[in-house]
C-alpha positions in Angstrom: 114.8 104.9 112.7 113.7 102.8 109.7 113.1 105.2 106.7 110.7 104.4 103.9 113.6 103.1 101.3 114.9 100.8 104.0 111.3 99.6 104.8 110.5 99.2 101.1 112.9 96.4 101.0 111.7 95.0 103.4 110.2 91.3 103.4 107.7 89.5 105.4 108.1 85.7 105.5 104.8 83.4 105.9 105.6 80.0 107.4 103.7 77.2 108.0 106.3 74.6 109.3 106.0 70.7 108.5 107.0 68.5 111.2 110.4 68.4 112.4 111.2 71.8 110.8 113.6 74.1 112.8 114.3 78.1 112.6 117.9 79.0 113.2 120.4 81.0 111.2 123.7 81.2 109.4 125.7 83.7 108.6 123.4 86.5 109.0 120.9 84.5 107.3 117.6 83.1 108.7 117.5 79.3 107.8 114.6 77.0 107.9 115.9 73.1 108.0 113.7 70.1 107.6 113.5 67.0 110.3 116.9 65.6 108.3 118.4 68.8 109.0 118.6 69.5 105.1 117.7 73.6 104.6 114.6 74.0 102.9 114.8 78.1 102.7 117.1 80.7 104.0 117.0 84.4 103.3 119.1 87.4 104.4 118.2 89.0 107.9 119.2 92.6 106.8 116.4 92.5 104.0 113.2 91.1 106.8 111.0 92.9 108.7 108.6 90.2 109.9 108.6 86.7 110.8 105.1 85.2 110.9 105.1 81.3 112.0 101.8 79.3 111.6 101.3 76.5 113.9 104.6 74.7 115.5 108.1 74.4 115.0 111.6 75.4 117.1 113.4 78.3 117.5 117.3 78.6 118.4 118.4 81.9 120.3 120.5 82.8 118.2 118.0 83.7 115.6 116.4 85.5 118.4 119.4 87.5 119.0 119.8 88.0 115.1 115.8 89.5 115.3 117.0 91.9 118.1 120.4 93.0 116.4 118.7 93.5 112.9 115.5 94.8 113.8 112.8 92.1 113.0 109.8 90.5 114.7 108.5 86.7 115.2 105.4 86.0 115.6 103.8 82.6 116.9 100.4 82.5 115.5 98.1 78.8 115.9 96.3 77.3 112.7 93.5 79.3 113.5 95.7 82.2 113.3 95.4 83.1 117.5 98.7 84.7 118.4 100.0 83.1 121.3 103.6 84.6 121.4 105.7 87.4 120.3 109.3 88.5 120.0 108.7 92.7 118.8 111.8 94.5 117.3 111.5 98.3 117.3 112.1 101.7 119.2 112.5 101.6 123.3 112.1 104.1 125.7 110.7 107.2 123.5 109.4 108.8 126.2 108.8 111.6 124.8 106.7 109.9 123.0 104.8 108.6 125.7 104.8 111.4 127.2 102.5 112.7 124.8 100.5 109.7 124.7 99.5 109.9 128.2 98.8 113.2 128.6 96.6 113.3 125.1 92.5 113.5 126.1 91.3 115.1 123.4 88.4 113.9 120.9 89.1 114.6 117.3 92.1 112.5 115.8 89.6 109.5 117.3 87.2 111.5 114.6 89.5 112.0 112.0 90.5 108.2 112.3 86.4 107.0 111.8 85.8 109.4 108.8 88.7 108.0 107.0 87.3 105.0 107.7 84.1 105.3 106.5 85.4 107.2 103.6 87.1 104.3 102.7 84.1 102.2 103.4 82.0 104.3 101.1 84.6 104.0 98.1 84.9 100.5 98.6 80.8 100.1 98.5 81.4 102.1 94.8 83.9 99.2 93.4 81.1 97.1 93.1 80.6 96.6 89.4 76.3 96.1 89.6 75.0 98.5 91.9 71.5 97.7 92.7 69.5 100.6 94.5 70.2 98.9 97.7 74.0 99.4 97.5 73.1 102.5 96.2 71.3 103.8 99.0 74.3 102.8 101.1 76.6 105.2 99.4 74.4 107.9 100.3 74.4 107.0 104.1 77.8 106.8 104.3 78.2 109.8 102.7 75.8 111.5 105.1 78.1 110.1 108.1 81.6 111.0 106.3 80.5 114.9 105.7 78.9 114.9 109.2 82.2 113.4 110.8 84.2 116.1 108.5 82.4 119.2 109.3 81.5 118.9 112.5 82.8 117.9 116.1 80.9 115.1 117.6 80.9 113.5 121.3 82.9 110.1 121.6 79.5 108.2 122.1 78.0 110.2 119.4 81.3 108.9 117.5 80.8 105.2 118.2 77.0 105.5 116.9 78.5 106.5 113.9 81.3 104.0 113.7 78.7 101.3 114.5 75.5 102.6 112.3 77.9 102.9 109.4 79.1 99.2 110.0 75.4 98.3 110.0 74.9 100.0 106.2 78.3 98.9 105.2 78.5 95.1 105.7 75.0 93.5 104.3 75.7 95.5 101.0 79.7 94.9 100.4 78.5 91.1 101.2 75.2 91.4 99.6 75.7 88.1 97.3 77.0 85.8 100.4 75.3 84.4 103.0 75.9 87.5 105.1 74.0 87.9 109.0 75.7 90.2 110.8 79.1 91.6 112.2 80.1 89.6 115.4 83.9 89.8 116.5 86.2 86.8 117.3 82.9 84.1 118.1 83.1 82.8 114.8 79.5 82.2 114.3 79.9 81.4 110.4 82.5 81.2 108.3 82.2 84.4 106.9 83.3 86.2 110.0 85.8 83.7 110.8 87.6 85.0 107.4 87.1 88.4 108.5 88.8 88.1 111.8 91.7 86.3 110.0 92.3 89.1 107.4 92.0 91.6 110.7 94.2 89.4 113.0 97.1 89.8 110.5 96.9 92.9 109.7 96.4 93.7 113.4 99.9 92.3 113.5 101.5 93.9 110.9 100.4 97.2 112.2 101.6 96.7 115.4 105.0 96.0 114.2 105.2 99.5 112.2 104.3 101.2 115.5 106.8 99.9 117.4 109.1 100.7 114.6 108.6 104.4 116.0 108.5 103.3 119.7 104.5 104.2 120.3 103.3 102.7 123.4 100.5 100.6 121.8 98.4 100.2 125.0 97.5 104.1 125.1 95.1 104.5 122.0 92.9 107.8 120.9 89.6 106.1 120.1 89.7 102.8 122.4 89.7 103.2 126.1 92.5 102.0 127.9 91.9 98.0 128.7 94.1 95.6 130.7 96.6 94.1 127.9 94.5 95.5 125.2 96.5 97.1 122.6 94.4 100.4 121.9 96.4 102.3 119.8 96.7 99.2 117.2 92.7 99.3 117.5 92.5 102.3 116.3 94.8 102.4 113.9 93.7 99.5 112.0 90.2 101.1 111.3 90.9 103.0 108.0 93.2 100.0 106.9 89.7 97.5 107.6 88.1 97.6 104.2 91.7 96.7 102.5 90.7 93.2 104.0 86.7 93.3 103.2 87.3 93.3 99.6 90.0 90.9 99.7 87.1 88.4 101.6 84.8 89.6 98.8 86.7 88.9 95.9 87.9 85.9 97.3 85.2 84.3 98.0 83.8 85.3 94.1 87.4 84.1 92.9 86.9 80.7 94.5 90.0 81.3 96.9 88.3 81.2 100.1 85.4 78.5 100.3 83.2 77.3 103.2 83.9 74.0 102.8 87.5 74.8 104.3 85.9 75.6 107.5 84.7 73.0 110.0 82.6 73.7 112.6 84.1 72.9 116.1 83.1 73.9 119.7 80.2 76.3 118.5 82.7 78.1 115.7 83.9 77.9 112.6 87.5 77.5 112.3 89.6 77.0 109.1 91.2 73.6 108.6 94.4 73.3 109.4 96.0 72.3 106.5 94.7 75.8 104.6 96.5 78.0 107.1 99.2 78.6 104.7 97.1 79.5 101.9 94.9 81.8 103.4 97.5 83.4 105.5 99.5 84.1 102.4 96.5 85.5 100.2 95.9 87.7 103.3 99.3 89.2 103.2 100.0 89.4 99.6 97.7 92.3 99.9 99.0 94.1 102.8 102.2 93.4 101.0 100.7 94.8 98.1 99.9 98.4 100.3 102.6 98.1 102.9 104.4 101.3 102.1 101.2 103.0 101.8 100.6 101.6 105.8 104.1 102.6 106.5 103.6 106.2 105.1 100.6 107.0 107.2 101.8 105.1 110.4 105.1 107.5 109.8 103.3 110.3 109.1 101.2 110.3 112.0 103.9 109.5 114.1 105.0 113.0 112.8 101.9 115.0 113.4 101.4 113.9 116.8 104.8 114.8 118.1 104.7 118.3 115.8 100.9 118.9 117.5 99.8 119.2 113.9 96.3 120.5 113.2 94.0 117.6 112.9 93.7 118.5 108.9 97.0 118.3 108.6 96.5 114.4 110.3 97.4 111.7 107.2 94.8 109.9 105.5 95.1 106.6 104.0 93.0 107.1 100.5 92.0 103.3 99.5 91.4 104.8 96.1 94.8 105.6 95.4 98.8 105.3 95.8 98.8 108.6 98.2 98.9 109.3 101.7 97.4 112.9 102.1 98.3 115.6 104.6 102.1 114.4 105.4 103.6 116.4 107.4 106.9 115.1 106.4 110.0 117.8 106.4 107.2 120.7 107.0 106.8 122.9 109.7 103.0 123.1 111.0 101.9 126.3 108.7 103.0 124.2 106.0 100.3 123.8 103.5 99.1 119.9 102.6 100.3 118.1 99.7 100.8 114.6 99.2 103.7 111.6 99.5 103.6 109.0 96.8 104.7 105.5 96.7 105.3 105.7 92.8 107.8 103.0 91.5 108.9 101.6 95.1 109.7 98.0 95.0 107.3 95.5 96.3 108.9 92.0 96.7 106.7 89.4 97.6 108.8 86.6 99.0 108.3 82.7 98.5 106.7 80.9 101.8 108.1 77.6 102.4 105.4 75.2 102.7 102.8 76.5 100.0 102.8 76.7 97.1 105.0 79.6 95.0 102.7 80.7 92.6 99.6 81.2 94.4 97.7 84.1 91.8 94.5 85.7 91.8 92.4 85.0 88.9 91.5 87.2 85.9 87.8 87.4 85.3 88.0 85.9 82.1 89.5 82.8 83.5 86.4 82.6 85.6 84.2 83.1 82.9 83.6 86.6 83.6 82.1 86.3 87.3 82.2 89.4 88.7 84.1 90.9 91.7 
């Protein structure tokens, strides 16, 4: 099973092929070759851990057997970043695993998954530099829900009014200076949403490839119900991960990175133009790249606690605050007292995409005459 120095390594290639390209490999090495057959990229398949391809090209099978034999996914995602097709590498046939995923009914890691969430909602409300009374009186609510979701066992619909009222507090203040309405999922009914279901669509993706890392059957979640081909478990452990990609939309949209006039409205939605799928994908996952051993950490140490039985406050928690993932359970036994895992001083290699451009960078704030995040 893939440990945390292996996954560290680890890169995740961003693709948006020009016409003619073709995927195939050499010598252990995944190859990209232009519509002269020239090769435009290559890289090592012992050092990737995801392939994600942005609109159309072809694929050889070897390369798909190389995915299988070293352990790496492709994904097929359109320009409007809809997956359409997937090729997942990871563990088969845990059933012990399963085993305890299907026989699990209980209520509270669906709890302890929501108040991390809206813990990290909360903090992320509190990185805004000019707090007027309005995004101060959202910092209490959330509060309010966090202690209440901490302290004291709730029903699952009492559960999802607090998931959803804090949702209702949360979004109108973190997008206070944008033309913010309201949360709708996947319609697309401005532009704003459409980012946001972008920035959740991939790292919807890259979650899903960590759990099958540790062979979890990702249709059989703890919060959302089971749904034909709805992959439940993925739901649920995207939430606390959620405002990772809500300040990314924020400060991209302040930074000029992310602009409405790249979205055209089509069909009754806004969809992003074609020709900035690259971009956007690749500012997207230059921060989960930026946090992926910290998502690896908690995906591995819940994997832990849920085969151990751990007590729920021994469950991990993903602190957006910091480079920690509290209550690992890793090499403890259950009466084991909590302390933290660190990612301190682990590589983070941010590969070059063919097709963009290399040295896409975030702004300072004095390049943008001090605007403010």
């Amino acid at each position: 099973m893939l440990d945390i120095n292996d996954f560290s390594k680890k890169q995740i290639i961003v693709y948006c092929p020009a016409k003619g390209d073709k995927i195939s490999y050499k010598n252990d090495n995944l190859i990209i070759k232009n519509s002269d057959g020239k090769i435009k990229y290559q890289h090592t398949c012992y050092r990737i851990f995801m392939v994600l391809v942005i609109g159309d090209t072809s694929i050889t099978t070897g390369l798909i057997r190389r995915a299988k034999k070293f352990n790496f996914s492709i994904l097929f995602m359109s320009y409007g970043f809809k997956l359409y097709a997937a090729f997942n590498a990871g563990l088969q046939g845990n059933t012990m695993l399963h085993d305890k995923q299907y026989h699990y009914s209980g209520n509270e890691i669906a709890q302890h998954i929501i108040a991390n969430k809206i813990y990290n909602q909360r903090y992320t409300l509190t990185k805004i530099r000019k707090k007027t009374e309005y995004i101060k009186e959202g910092i209490v609510i959330l509060d309010e829900y966090y202690n209440k979701l901490r302290n004291e066992e709730v029903s699952r619909e009492s559960l999802l009014g607090y998931e959803g009222n804090a949702s209702r507090v949360y979004f109108p203040r973190i997008f206070f200076n944008t033309e913010w309405k309201n949360r709708k999922p996947r319609i697309k009914f401005d532009y704003l949403n459409s980012l946001l279901d972008i920035g959740y669509t991939i790292l919807f993706n890259f979650i899903d490839c960590i759990l099958n890392v540790f062979g979890f059957d990702v249709y059989k979640g703890v919060l959302h119900t089971d749904f034909y081909m709805r992959k439940s478990l993925v739901c649920d452990i995207v939430e606390p991960f959620r405002p990772l990609i809500d300040w990314k939309v924020r400060t991209g949209i302040n930074l000029g990175q992310f602009k409405k006039e790249d979205f055209v409205f089509i069909n009754n939605s806004w969809q992003l133009q074609y020709k900035k799928s690259a971009l956007y994908g690749s500012v997207f996952m230059e921060e989960l790249l930026e946090n992926k051993e910290m998502i690896f950490l908690y995906i591995r140490s819940y994997y832990r606690a849920f085969m151990k039985g751990t007590p729920i406050g021994k469950y991990p928690v993903f602190d957006i605050d910091s480079d920690e993932v509290i209550c690992d359970v890793d090499n403890c036994d259950i009466e084991t007292e909590m302390f933290v895992e660190r990612k301190d001083n682990l590589p983070i290699d941010i590969p070059f995409r063919p097709g963009i451009e290399k040295d896409v960078s975030i702004k300072s704030d004095v390049e943008l005459d001090g605007r403010e995040v």
